[in-house]
CHARMM internal coordinates of N, CA and C (Angstrom, degrees):
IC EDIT
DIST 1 N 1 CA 1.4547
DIST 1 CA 1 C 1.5366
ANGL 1 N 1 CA 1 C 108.40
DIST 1 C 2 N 1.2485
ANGL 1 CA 1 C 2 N 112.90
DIHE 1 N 1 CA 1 C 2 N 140.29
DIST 2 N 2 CA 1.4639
ANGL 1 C 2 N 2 CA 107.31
DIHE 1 CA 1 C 2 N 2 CA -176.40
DIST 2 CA 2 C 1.3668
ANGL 2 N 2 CA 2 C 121.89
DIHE 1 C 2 N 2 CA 2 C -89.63
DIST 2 C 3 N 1.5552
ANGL 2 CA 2 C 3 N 113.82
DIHE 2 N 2 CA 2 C 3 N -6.37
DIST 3 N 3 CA 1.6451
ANGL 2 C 3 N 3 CA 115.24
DIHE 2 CA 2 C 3 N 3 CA 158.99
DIST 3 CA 3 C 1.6275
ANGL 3 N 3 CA 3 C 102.48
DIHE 2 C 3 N 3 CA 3 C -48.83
DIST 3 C 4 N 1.3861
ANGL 3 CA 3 C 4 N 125.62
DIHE 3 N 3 CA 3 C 4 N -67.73
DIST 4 N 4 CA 1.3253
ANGL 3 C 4 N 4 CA 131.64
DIHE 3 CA 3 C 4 N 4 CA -177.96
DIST 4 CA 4 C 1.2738
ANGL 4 N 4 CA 4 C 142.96
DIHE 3 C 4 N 4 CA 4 C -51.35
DIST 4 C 5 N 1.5565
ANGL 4 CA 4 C 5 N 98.66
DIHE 4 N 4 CA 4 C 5 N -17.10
DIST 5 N 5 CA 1.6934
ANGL 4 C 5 N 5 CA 120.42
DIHE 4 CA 4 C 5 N 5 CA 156.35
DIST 5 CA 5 C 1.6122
ANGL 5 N 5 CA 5 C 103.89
DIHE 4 C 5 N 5 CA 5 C -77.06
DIST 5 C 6 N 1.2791
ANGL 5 CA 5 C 6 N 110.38
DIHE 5 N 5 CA 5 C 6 N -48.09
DIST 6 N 6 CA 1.7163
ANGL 5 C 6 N 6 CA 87.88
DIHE 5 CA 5 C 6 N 6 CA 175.42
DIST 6 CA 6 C 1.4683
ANGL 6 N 6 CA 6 C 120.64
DIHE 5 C 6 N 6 CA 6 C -82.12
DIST 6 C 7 N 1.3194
ANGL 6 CA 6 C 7 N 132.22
DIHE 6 N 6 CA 6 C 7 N -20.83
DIST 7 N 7 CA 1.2418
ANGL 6 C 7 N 7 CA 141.86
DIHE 6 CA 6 C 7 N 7 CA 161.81
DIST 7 CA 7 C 1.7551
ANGL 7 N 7 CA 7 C 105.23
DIHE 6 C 7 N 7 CA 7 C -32.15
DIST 7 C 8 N 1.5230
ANGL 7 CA 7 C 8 N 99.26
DIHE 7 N 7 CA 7 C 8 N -32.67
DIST 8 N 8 CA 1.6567
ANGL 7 C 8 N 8 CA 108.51
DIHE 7 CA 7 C 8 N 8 CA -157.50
DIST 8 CA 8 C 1.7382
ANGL 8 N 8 CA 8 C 84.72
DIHE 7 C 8 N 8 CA 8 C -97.26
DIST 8 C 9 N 1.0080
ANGL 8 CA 8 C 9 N 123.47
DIHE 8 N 8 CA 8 C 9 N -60.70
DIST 9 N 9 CA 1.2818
ANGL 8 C 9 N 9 CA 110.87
DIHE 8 CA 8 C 9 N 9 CA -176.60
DIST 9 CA 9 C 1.4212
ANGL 9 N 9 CA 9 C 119.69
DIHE 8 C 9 N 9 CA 9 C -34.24
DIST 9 C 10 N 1.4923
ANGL 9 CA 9 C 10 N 109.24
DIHE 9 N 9 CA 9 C 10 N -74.25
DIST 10 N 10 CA 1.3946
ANGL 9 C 10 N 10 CA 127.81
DIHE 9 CA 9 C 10 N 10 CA -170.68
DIST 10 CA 10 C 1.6288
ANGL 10 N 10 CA 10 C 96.19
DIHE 9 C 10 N 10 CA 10 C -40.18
DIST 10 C 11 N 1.4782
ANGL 10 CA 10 C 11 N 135.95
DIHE 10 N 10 CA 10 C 11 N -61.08
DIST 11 N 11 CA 1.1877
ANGL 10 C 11 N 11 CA 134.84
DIHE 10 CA 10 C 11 N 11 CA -168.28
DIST 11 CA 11 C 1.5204
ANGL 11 N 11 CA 11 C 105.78
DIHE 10 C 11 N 11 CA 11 C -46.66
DIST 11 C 12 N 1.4455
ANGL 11 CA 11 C 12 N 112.12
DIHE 11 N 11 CA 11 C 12 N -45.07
DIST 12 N 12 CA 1.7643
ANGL 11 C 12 N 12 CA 124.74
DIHE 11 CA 11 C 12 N 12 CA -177.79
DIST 12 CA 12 C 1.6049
ANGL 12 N 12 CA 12 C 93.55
DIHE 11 C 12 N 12 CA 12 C -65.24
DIST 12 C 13 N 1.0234
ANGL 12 CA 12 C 13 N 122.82
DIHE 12 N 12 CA 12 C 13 N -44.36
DIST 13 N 13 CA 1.6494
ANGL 12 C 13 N 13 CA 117.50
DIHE 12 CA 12 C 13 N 13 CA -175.68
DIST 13 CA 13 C 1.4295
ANGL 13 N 13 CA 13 C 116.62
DIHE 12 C 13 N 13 CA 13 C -49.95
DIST 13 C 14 N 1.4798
ANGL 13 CA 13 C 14 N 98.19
DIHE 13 N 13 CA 13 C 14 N -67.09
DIST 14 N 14 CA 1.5297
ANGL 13 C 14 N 14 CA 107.51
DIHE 13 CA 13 C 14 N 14 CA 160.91
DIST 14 CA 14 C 1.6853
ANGL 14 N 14 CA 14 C 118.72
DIHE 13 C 14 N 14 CA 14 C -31.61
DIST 14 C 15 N 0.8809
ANGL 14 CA 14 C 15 N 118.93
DIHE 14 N 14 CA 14 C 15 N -76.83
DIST 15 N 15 CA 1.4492
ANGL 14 C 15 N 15 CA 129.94
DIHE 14 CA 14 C 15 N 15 CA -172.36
DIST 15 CA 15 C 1.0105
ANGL 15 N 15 CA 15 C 110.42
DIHE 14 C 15 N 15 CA 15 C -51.86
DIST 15 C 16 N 1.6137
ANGL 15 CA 15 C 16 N 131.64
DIHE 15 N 15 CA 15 C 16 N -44.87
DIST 16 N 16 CA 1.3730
ANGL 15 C 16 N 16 CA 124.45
DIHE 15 CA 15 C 16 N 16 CA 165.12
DIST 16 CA 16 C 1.3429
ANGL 16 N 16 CA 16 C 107.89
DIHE 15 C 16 N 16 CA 16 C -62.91
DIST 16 C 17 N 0.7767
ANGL 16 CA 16 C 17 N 163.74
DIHE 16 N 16 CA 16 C 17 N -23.85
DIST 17 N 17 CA 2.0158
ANGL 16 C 17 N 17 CA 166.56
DIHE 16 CA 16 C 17 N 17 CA 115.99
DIST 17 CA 17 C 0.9036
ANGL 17 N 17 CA 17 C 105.09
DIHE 16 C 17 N 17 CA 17 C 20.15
DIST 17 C 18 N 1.7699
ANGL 17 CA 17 C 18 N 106.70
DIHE 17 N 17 CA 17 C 18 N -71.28
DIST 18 N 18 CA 1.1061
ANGL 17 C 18 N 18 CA 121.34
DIHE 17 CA 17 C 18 N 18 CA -165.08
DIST 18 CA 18 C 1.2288
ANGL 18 N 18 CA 18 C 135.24
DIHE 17 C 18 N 18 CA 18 C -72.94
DIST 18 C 19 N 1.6467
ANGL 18 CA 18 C 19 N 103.19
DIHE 18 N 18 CA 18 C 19 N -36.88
DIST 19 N 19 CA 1.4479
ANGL 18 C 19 N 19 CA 103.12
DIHE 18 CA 18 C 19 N 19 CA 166.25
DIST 19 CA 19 C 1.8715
ANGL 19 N 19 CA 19 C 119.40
DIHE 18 C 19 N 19 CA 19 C -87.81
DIST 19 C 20 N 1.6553
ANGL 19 CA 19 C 20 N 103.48
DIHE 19 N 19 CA 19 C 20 N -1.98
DIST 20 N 20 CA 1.8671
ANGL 19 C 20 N 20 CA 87.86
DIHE 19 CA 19 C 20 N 20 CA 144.19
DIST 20 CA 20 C 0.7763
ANGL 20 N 20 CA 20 C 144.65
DIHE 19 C 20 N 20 CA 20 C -31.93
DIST 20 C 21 N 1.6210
ANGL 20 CA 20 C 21 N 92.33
DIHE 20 N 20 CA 20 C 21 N -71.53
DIST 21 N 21 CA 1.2434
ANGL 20 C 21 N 21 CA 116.99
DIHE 20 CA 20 C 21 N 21 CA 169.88
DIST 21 CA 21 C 1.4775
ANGL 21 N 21 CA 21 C 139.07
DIHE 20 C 21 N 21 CA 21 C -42.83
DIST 21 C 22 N 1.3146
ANGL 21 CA 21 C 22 N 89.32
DIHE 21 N 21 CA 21 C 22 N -55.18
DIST 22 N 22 CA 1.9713
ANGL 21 C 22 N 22 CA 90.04
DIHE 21 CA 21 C 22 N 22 CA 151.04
DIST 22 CA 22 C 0.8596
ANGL 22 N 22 CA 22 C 141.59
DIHE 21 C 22 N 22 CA 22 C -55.79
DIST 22 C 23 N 1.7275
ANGL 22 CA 22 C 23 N 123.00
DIHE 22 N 22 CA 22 C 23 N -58.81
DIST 23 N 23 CA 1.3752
ANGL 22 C 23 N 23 CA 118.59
DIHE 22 CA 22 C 23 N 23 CA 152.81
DIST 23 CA 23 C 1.7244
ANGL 23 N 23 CA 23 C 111.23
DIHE 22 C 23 N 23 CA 23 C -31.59
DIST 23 C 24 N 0.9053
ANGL 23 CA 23 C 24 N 125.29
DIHE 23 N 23 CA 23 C 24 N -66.61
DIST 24 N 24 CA 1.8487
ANGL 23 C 24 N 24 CA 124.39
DIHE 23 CA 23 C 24 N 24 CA -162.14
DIST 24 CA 24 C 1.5756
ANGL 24 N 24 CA 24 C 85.23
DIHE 23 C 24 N 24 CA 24 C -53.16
DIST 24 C 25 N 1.5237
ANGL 24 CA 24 C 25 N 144.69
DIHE 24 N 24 CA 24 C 25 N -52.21
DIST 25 N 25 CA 1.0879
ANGL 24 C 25 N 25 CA 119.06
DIHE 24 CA 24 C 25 N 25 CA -153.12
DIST 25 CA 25 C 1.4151
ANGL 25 N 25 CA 25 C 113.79
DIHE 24 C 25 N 25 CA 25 C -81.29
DIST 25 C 26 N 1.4467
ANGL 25 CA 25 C 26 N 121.58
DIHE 25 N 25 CA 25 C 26 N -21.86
DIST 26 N 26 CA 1.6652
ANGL 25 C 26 N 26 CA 148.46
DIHE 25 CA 25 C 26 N 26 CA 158.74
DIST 26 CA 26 C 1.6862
ANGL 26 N 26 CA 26 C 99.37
DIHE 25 C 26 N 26 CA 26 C -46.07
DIST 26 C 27 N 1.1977
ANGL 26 CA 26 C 27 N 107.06
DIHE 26 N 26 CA 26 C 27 N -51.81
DIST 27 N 27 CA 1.8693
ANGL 26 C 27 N 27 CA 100.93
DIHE 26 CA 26 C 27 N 27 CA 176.50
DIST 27 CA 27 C 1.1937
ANGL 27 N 27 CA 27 C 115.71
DIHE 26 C 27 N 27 CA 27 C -81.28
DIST 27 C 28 N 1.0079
ANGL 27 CA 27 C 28 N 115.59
DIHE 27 N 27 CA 27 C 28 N -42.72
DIST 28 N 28 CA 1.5289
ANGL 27 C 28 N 28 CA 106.73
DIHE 27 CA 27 C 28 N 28 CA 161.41
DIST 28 CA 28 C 1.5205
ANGL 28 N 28 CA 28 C 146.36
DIHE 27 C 28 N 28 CA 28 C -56.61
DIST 28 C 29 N 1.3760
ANGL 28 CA 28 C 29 N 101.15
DIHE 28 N 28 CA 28 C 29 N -21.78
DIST 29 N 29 CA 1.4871
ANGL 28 C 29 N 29 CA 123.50
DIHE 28 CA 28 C 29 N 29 CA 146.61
DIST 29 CA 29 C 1.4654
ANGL 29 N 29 CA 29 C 133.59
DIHE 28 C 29 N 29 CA 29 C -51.93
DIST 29 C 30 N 1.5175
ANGL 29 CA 29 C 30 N 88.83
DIHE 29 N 29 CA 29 C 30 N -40.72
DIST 30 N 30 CA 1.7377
ANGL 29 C 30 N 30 CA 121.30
DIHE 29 CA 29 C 30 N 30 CA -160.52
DIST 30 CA 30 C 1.1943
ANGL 30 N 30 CA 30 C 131.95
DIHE 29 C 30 N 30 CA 30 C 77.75
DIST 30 C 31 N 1.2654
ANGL 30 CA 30 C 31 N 101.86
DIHE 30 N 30 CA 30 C 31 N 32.27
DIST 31 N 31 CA 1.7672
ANGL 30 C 31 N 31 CA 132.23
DIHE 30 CA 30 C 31 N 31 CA -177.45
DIST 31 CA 31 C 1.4611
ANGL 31 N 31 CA 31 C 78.74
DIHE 30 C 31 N 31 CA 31 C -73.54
DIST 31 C 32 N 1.2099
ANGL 31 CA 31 C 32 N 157.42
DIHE 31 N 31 CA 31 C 32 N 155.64
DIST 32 N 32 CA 1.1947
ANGL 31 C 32 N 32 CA 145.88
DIHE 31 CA 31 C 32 N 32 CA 139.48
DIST 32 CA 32 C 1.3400
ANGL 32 N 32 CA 32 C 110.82
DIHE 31 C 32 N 32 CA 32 C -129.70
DIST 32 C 33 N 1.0102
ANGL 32 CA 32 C 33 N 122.08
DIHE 32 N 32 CA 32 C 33 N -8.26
DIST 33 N 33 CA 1.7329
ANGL 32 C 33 N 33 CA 131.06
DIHE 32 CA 32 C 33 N 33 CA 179.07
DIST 33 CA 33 C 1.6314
ANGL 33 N 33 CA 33 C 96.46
DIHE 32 C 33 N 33 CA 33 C -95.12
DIST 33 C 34 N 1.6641
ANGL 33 CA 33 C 34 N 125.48
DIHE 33 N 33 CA 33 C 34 N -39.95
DIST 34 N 34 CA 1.5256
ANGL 33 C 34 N 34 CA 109.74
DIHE 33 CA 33 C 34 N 34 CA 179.45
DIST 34 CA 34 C 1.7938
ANGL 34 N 34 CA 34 C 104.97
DIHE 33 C 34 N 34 CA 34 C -70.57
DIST 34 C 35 N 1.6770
ANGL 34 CA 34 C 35 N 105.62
DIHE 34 N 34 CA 34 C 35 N -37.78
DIST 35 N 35 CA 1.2145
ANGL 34 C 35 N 35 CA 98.54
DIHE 34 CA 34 C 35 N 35 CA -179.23
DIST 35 CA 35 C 1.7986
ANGL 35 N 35 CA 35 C 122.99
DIHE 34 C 35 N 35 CA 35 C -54.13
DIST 35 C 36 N 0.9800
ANGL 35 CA 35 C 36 N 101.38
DIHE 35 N 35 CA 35 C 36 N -40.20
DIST 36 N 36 CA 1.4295
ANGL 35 C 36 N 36 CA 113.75
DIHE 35 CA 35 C 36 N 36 CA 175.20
DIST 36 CA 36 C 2.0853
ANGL 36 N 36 CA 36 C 116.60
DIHE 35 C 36 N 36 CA 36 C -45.96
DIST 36 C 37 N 1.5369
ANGL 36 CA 36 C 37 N 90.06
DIHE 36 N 36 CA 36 C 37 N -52.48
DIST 37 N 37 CA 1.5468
ANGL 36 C 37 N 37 CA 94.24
DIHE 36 CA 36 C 37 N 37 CA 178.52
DIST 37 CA 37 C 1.6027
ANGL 37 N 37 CA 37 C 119.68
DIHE 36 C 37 N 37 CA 37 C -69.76
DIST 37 C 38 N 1.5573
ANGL 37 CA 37 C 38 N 90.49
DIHE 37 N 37 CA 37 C 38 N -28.92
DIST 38 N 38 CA 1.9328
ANGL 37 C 38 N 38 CA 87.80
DIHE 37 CA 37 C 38 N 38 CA -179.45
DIST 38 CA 38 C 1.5607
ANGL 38 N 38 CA 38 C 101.86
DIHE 37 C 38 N 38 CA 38 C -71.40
DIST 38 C 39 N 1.5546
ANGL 38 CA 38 C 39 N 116.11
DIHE 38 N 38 CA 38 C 39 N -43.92
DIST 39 N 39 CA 1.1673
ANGL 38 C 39 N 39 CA 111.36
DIHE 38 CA 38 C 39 N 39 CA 158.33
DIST 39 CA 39 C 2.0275
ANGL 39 N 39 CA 39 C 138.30
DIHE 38 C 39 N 39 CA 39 C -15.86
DIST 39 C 40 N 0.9360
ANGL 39 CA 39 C 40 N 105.64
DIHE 39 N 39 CA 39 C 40 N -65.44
DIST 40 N 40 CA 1.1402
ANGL 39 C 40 N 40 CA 137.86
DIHE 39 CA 39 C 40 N 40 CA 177.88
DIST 40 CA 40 C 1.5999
ANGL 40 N 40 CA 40 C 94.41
DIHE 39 C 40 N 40 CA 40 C -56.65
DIST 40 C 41 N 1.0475
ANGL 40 CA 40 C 41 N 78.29
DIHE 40 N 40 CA 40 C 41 N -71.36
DIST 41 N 41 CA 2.2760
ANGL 40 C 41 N 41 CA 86.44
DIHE 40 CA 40 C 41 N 41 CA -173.26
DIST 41 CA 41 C 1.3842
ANGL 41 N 41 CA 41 C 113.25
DIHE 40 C 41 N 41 CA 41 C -36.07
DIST 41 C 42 N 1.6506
ANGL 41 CA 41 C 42 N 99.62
DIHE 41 N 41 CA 41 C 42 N -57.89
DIST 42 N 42 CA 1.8225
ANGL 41 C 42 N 42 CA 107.93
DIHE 41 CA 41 C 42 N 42 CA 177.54
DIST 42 CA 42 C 1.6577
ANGL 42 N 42 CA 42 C 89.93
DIHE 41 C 42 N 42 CA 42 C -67.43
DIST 42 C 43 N 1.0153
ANGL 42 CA 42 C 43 N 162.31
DIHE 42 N 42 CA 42 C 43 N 25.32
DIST 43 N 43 CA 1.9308
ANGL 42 C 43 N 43 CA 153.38
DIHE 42 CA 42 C 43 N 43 CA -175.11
DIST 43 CA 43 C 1.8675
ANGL 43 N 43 CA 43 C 73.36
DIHE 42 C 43 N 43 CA 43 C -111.00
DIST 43 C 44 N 1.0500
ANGL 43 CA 43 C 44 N 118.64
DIHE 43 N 43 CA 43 C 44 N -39.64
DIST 44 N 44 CA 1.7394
ANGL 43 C 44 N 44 CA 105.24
DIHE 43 CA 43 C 44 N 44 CA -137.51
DIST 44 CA 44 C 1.4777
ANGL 44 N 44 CA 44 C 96.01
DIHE 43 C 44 N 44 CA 44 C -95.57
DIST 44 C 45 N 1.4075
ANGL 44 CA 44 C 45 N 103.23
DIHE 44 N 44 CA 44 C 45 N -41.77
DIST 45 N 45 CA 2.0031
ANGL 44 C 45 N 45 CA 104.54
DIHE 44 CA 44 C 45 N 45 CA -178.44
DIST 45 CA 45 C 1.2650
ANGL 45 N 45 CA 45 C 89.82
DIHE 44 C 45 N 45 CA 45 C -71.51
DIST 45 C 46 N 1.7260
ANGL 45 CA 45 C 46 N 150.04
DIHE 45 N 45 CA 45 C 46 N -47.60
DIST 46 N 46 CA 1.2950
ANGL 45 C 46 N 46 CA 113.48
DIHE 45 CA 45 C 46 N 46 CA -174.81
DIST 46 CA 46 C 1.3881
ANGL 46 N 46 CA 46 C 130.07
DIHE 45 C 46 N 46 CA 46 C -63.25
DIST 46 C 47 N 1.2371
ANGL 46 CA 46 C 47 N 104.35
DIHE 46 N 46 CA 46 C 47 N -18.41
DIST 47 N 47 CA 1.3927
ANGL 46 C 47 N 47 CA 115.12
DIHE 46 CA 46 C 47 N 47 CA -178.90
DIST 47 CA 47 C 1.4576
ANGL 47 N 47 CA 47 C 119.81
DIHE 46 C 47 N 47 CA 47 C -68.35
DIST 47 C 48 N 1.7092
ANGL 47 CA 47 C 48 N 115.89
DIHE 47 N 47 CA 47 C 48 N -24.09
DIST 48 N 48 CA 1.2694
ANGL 47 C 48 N 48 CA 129.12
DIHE 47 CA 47 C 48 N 48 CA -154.37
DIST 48 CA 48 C 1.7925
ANGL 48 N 48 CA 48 C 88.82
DIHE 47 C 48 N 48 CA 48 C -105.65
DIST 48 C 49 N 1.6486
ANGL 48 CA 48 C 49 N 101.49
DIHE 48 N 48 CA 48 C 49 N -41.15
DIST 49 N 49 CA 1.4694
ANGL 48 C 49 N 49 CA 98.44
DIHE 48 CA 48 C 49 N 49 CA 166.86
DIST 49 CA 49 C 1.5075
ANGL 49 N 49 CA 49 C 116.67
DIHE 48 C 49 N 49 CA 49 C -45.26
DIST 49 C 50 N 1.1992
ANGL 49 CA 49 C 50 N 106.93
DIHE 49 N 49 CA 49 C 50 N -71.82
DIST 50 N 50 CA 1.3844
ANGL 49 C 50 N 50 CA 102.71
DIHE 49 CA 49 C 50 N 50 CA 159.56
DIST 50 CA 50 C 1.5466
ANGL 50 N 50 CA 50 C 147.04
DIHE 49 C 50 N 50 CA 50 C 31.17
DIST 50 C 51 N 1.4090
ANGL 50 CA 50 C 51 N 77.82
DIHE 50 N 50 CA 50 C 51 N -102.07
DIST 51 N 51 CA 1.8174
ANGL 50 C 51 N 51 CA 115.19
DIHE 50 CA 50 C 51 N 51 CA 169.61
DIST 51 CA 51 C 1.3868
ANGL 51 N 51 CA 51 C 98.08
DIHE 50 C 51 N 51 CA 51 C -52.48
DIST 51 C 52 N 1.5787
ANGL 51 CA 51 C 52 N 106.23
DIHE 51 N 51 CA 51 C 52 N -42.35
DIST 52 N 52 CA 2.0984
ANGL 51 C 52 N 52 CA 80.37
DIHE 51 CA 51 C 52 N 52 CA -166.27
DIST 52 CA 52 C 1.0420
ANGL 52 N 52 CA 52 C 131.52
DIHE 51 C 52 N 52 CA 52 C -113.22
DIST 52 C 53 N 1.5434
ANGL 52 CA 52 C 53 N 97.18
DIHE 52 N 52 CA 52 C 53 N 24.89
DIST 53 N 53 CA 1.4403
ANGL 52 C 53 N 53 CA 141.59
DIHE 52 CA 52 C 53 N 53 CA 178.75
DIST 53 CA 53 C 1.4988
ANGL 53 N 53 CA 53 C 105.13
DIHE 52 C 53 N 53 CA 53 C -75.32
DIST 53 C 54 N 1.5286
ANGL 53 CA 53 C 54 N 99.44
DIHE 53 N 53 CA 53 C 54 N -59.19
DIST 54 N 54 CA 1.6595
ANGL 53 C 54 N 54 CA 122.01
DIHE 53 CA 53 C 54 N 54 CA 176.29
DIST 54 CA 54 C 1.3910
ANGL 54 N 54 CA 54 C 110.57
DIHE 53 C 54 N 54 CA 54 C -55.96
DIST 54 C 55 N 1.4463
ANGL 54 CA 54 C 55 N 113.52
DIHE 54 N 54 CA 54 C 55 N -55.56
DIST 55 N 55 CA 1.5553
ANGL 54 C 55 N 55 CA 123.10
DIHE 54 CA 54 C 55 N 55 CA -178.93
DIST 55 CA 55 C 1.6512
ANGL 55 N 55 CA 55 C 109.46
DIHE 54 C 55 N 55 CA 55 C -55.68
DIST 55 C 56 N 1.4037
ANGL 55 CA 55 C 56 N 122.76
DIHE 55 N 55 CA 55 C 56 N -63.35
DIST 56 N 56 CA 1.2345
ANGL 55 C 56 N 56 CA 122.02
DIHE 55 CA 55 C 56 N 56 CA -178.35
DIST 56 CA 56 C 1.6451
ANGL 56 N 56 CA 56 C 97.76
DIHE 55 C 56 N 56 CA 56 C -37.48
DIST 56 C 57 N 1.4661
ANGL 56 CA 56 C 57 N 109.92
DIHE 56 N 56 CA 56 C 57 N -70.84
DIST 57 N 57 CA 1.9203
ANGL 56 C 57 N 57 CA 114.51
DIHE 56 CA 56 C 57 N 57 CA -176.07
DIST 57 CA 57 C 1.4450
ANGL 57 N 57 CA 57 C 106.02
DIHE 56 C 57 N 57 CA 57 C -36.17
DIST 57 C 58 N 1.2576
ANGL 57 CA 57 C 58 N 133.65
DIHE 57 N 57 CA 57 C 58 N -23.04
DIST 58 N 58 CA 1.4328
ANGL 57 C 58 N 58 CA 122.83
DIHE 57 CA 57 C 58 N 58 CA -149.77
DIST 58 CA 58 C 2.3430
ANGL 58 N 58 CA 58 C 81.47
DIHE 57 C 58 N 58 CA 58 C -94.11
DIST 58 C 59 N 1.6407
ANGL 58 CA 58 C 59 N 77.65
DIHE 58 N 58 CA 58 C 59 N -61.52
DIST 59 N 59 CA 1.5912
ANGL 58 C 59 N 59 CA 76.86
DIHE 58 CA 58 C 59 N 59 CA -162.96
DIST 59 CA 59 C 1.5340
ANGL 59 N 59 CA 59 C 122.78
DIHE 58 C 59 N 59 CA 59 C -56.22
DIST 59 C 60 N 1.8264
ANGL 59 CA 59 C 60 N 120.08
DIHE 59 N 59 CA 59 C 60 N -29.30
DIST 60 N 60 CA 1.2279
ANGL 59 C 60 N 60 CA 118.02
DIHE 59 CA 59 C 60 N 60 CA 147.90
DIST 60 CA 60 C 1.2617
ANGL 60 N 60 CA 60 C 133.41
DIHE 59 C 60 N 60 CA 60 C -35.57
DIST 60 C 61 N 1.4333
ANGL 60 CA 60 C 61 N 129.49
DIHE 60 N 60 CA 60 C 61 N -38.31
DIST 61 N 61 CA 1.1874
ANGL 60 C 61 N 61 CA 139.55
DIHE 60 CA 60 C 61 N 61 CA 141.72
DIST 61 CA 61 C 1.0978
ANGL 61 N 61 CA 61 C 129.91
DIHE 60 C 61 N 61 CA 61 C -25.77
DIST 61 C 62 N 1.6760
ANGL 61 CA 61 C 62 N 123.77
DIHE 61 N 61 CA 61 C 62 N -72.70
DIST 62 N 62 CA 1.3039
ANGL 61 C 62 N 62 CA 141.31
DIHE 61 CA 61 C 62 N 62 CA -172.98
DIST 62 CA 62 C 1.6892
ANGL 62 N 62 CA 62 C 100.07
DIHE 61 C 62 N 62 CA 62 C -64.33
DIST 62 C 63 N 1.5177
ANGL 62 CA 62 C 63 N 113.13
DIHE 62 N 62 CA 62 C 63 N -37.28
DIST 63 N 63 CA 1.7559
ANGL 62 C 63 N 63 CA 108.59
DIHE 62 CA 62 C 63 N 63 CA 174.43
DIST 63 CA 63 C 1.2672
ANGL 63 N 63 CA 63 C 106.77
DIHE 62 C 63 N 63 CA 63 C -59.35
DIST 63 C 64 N 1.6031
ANGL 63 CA 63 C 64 N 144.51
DIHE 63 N 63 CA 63 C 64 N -21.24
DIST 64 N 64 CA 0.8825
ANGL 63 C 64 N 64 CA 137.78
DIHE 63 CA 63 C 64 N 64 CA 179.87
DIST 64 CA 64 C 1.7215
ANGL 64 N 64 CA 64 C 132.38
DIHE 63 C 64 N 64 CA 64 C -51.26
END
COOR INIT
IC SEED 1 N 1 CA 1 C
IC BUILD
């Protein structure tokens, strides 16, 4: 169902947020190696956001 592909996104949205946010506060510290990993983390939930970003679009489609 494509409510549940974005259900899945939005949650990945969030989470990449969150670990922005960390990272930025890790650099701002001058943690720069933690900043880097939260970094990364938010790289991977947007990416996963993404995907089910695309999927929801695909299957909205096919309901058509």
């Amino acid at each position: 169902m494509a409510r549940d592909e974005h259900n899945k996104a939005a949650e990945h949205h969030e989470s990449a947020a969150k670990a922005h946010r960390s990272a930025a506060e890790h650099h701002g510290k001058g943690d720069h190696t933690k900043g880097k990993e939260h970094a990364n983390v938010a790289k991977q939930h947007s990416q996963t956001a993404n995907q089910h970003t695309d999927q929801a679009h695909s299957k909205s489609q096919q309901q058509k």
